[in-house]
N, C-alpha and C positions, 0 to 999 in steps of 0.2 A: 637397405642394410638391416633393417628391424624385423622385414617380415621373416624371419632364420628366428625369432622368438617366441611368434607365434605356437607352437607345440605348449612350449615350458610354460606360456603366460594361462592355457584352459587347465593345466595341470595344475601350477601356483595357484591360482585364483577361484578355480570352480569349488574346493569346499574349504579352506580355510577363512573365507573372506564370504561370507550368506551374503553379503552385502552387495553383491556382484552377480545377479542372475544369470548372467550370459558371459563368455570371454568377450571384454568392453574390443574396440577396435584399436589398431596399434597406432595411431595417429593420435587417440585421447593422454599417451603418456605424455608428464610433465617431462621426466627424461627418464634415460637409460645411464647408468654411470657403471666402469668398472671398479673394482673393489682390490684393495691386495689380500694379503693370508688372512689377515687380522678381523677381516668383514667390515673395516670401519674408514681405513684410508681411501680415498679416492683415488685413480689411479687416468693417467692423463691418456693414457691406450686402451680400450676397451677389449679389444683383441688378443691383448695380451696380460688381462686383469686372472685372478683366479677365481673371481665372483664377478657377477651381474646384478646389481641393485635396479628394479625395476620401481617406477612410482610416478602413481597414477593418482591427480587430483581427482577426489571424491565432490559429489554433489553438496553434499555436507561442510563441505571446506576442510574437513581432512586429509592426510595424503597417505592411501594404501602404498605400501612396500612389501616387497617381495624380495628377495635376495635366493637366485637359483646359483650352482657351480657351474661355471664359463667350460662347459665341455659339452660334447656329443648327449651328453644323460640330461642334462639342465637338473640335477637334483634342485630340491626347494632346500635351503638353508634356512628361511626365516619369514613369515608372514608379521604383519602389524599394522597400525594405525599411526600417525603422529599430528601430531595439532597446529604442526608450523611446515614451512617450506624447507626449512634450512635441517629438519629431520631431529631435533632436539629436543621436545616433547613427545614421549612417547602415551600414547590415548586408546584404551579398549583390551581388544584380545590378543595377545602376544603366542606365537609356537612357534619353535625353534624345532630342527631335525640333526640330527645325525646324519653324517656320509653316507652312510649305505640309504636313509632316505625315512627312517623310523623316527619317529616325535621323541626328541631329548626333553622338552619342558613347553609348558604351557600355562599361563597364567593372566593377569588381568593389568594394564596400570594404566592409574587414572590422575592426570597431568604429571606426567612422567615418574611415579612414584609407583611401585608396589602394590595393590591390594589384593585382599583375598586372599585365595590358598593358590598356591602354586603347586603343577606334583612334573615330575622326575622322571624318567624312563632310562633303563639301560639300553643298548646300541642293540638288544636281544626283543625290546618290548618289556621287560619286567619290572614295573612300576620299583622306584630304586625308594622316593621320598617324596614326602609333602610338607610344606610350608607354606603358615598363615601369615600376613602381611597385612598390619592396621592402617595404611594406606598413608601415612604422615611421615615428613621430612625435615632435618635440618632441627629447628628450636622447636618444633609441633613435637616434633617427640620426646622430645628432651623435655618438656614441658609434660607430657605425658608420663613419661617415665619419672616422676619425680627429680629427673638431672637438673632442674634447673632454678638459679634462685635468684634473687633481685638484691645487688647488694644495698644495705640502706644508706640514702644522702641527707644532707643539712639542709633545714627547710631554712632557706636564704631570708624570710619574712624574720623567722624566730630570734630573737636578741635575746642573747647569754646573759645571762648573770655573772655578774665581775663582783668578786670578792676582794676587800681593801684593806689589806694586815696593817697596821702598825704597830711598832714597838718601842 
């Protein structure tokens, strides 16, 4: 059933992925999963998926992904790295394509976060944008960004001063 992938896996994997000298053998994938439109649902028929999610345990203990379109063409949709099994951690180089098969984006994330620059391409190749990404999430940034503040509590030790009117 897999060897019908072999074409799409020297095409996916021989330059987006340097890390792969050779197309690895189709026996080394952890699995093969379908996809629906969204690229992110799994779909219980591979046959009848509109994407193919390939991924291959790395020596590294990473897992290479590849995600080609479930057609005759096998376009590449997506090369990456991720740092767990369950695909949730994204780690390293990231390029996404375009349907006709041209690099929509490329960029870098390190433990599933953003860094560096990312840049853009139209469906033509004409570099569209670029964005830079300081690689921090969640309270790191907020923390960075000046967003974030400590509000002050009652040192529980401290004994108040009681004031005693009479009149």
């Amino acid at each position: 059933m897999r060897s019908h992938l072999l074409p799409a896996l020297a095409i996916a994997f021989a330059l987006p992925l340097q890390a792969l000298a050779t197309t690895p053998p189709v026996d080394r994938y952890t699995r093969v999963e379908g996809l629906m439109a969204d690229m992110e649902q799994v779909t219980p028929n591979t046959a009848e998926s509109a994407y193919l999610r390939l991924v291959l345990a790395g020596e590294d203990g990473t897992y290479h992904v590849c995600i080609v379109a479930n057609d005759p063409m096998k376009v590449v949709r997506m090369t990456g790295r991720y740092l767990d099994s369950a695909l949730t951690v994204a780690h390293g180089e990231f390029s996404y394509f375009h349907a006709n098969g041209r690099k929509e984006s490329t960029g870098v994330f390190v433990n599933g976060v953003k860094s560096g620059q990312w840049v853009r391409w139209s469906t033509t190749g004409e570099q569209l944008a670029t964005k830079e990404y300081i690689g921090l999430a969640g309270d790191a940034l907020n923390d960075h960004l000046g967003l974030s503040t400590t509000a002050p509590t009652l040192n529980p030790k401290r004994e108040r001063d009681v004031i005693v009117m009479s009149f």
